[in-house]
ZADORO-666112 format. One record per residue (C-alpha): x, y, z; residue in one letter. Coordinates in steps of 0.25 Angstrom, whole numbers, padded with zeros to 4 digits, always signed. Example, Ala and Ser with C-alpha at 12.3 -4.5 7.8 and 13.67 -1.06 7.14 Angstrom:
! ZADORO-666112
+0049-0018+0031A;+0055-0004+0029S;
END
This chain:
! ZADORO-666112
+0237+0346+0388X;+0235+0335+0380X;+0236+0318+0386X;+0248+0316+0378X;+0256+0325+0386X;+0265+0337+0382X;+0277+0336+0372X;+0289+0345+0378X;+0299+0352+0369X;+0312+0355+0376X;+0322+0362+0371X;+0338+0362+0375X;+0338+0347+0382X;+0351+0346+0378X;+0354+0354+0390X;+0352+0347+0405X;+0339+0354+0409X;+0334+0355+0397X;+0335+0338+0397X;+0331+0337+0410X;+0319+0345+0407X;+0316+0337+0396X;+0317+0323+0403X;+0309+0329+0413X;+0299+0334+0407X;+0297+0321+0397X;+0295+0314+0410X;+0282+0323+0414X;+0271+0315+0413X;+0262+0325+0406X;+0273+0325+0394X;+0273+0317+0383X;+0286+0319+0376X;+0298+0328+0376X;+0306+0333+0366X;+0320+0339+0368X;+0326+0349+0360X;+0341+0355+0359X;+0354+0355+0349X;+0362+0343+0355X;+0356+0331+0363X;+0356+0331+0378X;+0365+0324+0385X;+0359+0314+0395X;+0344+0306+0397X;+0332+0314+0389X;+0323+0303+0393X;+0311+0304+0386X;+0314+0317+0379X;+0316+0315+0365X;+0326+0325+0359X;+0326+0332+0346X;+0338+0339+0342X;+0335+0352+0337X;+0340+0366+0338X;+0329+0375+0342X;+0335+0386+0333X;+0330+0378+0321X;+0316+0377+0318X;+0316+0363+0317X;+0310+0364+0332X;+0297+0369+0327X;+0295+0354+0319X;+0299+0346+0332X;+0287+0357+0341X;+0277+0353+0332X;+0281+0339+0327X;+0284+0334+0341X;+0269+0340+0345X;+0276+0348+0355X;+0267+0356+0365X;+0279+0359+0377X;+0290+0369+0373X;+0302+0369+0384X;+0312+0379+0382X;+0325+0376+0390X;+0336+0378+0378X;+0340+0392+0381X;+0355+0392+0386X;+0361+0401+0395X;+0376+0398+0393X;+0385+0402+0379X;+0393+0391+0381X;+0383+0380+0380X;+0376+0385+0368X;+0391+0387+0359X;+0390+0402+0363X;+0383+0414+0366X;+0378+0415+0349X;+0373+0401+0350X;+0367+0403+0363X;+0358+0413+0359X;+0354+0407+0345X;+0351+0394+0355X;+0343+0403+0364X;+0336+0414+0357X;+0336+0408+0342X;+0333+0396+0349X;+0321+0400+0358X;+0316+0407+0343X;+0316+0395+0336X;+0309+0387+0348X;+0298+0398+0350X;+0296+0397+0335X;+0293+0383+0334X;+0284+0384+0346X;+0277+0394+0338X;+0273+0386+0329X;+0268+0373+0337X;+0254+0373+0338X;+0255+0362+0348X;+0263+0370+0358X;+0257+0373+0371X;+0268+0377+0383X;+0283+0382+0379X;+0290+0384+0393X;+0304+0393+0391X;+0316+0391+0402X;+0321+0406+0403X;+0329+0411+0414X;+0329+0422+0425X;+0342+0425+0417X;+0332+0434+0409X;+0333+0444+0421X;+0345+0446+0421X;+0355+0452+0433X;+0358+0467+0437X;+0361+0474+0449X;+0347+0481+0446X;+0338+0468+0446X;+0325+0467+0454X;+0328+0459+0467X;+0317+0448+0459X;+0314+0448+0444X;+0300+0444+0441X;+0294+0439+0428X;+0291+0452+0422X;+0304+0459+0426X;+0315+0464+0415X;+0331+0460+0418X;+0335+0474+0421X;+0344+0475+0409X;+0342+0468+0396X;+0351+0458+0393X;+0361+0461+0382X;+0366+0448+0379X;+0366+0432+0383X;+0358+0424+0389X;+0350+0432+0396X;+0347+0441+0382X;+0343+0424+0377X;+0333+0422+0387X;+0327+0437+0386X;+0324+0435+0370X;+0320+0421+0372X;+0310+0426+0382X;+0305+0436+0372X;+0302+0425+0362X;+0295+0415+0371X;+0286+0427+0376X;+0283+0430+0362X;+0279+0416+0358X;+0270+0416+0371X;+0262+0429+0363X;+0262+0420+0351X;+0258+0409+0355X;+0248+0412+0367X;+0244+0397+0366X;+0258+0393+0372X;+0259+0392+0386X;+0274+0398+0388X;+0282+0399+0400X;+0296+0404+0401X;+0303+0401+0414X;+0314+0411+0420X;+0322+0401+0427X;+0332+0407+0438X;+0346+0400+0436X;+0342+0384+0434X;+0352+0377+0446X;+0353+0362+0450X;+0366+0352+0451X;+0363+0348+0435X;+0363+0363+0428X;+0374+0368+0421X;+0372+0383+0419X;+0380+0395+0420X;+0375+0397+0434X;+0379+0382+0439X;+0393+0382+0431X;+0394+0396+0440X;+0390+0388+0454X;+0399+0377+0448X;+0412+0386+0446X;+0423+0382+0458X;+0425+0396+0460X;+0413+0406+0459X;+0416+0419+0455X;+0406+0429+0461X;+0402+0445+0457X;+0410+0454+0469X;+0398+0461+0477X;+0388+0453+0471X;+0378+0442+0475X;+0368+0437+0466X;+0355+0432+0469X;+0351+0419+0464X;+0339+0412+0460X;+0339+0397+0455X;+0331+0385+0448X;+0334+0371+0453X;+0336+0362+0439X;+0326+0353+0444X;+0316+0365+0446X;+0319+0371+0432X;+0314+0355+0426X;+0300+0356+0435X;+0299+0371+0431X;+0298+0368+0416X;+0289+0354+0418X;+0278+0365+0428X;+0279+0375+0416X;+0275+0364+0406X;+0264+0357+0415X;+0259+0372+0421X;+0259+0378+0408X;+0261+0392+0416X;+0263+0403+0404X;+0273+0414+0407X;+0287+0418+0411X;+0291+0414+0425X;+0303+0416+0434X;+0307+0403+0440X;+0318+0401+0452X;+0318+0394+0466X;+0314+0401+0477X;+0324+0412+0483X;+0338+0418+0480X;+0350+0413+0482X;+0362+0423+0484X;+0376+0420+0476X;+0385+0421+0486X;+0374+0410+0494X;+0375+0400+0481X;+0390+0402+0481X;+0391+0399+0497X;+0384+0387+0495X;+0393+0381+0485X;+0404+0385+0492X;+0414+0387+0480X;+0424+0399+0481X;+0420+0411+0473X;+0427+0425+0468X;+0420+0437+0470X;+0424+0445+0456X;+0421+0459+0455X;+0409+0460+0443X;+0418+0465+0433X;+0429+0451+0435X;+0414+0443+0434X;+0412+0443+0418X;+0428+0439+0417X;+0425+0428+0426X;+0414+0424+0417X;+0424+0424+0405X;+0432+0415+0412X;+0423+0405+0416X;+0416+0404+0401X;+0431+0403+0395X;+0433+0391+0406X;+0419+0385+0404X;+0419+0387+0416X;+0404+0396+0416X;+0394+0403+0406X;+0396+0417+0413X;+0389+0425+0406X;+0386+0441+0409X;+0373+0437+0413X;+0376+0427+0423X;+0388+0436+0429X;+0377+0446+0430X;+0368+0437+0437X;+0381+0432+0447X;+0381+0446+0450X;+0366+0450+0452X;+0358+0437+0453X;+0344+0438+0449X;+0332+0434+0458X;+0316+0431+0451X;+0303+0431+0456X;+0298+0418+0456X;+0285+0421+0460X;+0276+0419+0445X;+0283+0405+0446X;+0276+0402+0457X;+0262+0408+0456X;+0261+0406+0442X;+0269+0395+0435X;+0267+0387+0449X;+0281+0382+0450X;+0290+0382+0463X;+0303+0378+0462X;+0307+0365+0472X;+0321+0371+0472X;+0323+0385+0480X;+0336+0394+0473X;+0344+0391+0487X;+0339+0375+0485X;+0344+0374+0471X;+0355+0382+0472X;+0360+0371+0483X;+0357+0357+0476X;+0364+0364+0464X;+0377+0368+0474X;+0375+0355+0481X;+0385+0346+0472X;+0394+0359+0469X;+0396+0363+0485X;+0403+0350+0486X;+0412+0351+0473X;+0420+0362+0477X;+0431+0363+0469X;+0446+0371+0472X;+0446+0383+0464X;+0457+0392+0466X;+0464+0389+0453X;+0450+0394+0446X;+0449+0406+0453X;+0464+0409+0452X;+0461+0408+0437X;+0449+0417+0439X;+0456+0427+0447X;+0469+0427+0438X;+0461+0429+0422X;+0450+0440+0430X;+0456+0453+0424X;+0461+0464+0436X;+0452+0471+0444X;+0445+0482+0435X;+0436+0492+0441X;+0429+0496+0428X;+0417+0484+0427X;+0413+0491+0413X;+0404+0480+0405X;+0404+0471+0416X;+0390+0471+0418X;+0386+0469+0403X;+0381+0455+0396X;
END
């Protein structure tokens, strides 16, 4: 590495932990400049960074790579929620088409040295015939059909197949287990945050999760250790559902799996919560990762455990709680009668 220092690309700082990144990183002393990159300004402080409105669809990102002498790439514009992106089309445009055009334009930097991709352990997804730990090289047991989980599956694809191409680029890509702290707004917080939880009957997931705070450090280790490769990052142990729900002490209703998706339909019609299949499959199942290449190969550890950032997430929540009887009366009055037949239910 050059005296000068590095200049960082980071795309979707519109959104809270893309910004926060951003500031973050334009405050490491071993980087020169930040650019930011996303469709609408961000709200709040960017500090340092200076933001370039631009869609990354349009190819126009390849001229700001090169003539911003760009040699860092951080890719955290990949949403996991419909609502947020204007619906499910122009999530997937954002996403895929997005991550295309991105991948495009680093192809033809010359200048380019480390592209680091935020993906998710969602790529694994949930099913009653899961391994008890996913490792790096392990397929979801059933394909994804559709959503987000599809999204990051094709964007993977291409980030590995610009890491053939372009051998000279050092290319992470880090499978964060759900990203959890008292600022994240996710379909998995906006879950915790509900005033009444509804839980699968007979079911209790196991949960794995990343501190905010951890996920910022993560991403500033990937770009100084320059570790190439795909690597499973979470806090250290599991936390049970039922455990996470205890904690924050909010009452919940136990639905049995083929009521869950209805639920979901409810909450998204009251913006409520991005329920999604995947994420009904995942309250159901859980999902645990082996964490061990992050260790002994990328050389990061986590300062937060799962059980330790689950609590200074719930920490501000387990003191909110709110009465809920009128939404669960509301719950329990649009859930359809009891029907035996769960056809479909398991299907994204």
């Amino acid at each position: 590495m050059g005296s000068a220092g590095r200049v960082v690309l980071v795309t979707g700082v519109s959104r809270d932990l893309g910004r926060r990144f951003a500031r973050a990183a334009a405050a490491d002393p071993d980087v020169a400049r930040v650019i930011g990159v996303d469709v609408v300004p961000p709200r709040g402080d960017i500090g340092d960074v200076s933001f370039v409105r631009a869609d990354i669809r349009n190819p126009v990102i390849a001229k700001v790579i090169v003539k911003e002498d760009v040699d860092t790439v951080v890719h955290m514009s990949v949403i996991a929620t419909p609502g947020s992106a204007g619906g499910r089309n122009t999530m997937k445009e954002l996403n895929v088409i997005g991550t295309m055009q991105l991948l495009a334009a680093c192809q033809k930097a010359p200048g380019l040295r480390t592209l680091v991709v935020k993906s998710t352990t969602t790529v694994y997804g949930a099913s009653s015939r899961d391994p008890a730990m996913f490792t790096e090289d392990m397929e979801p047991r059933r394909a994804p059909r559709s959503g987000y989980a599809k999204d990051v599956a094709e964007i993977e694809g291409y980030v590995r197949g610009f890491a053939r191409r372009r051998p000279d680029v050092c290319v992470t890509l880090l499978r964060a287990a759900n990203v959890i702290g008292p600022h994240v707004t996710s379909p998995i917080t906006s879950y915790f945050r509900l005033p009444v939880i509804p839980t699968v009957l007979g079911h209790d997931a196991r949960m794995q999760f990343l501190h905010e705070q951890d996920l910022l450090e993560l991403l500033l280790h990937a770009i100084r250790s320059e570790v190439p490769g795909t690597f499973n990052v979470a806090g250290d142990g599991l936390l049970m559902l039922s455990q996470a729900l205890r904690r924050l002490g909010r009452p919940t209703v136990p639905l049995p799996p083929f009521a869950v998706g209805n639920v979901g339909s409810i909450l998204r019609s009251a913006r409520v919560a991005d329920f999604s299949p995947e994420q009904t499959a995942f309250l159901t199942y859980g999902r645990g990762v082996d964490t061990t290449r992050m260790r002994t190969d990328l050389g990061f550890e986590p300062a937060f455990t799962t059980d330790g950032a689950f609590a200074d997430f719930s920490a501000p929540l387990a003191a909110s709680g709110r009465p809920a009887e009128r939404l669960l009366a509301g719950l329990a009055d649009r859930l359809p009668a009891a029907d035996p037949t769960p056809a479909g239910s398991d299907r994204g």
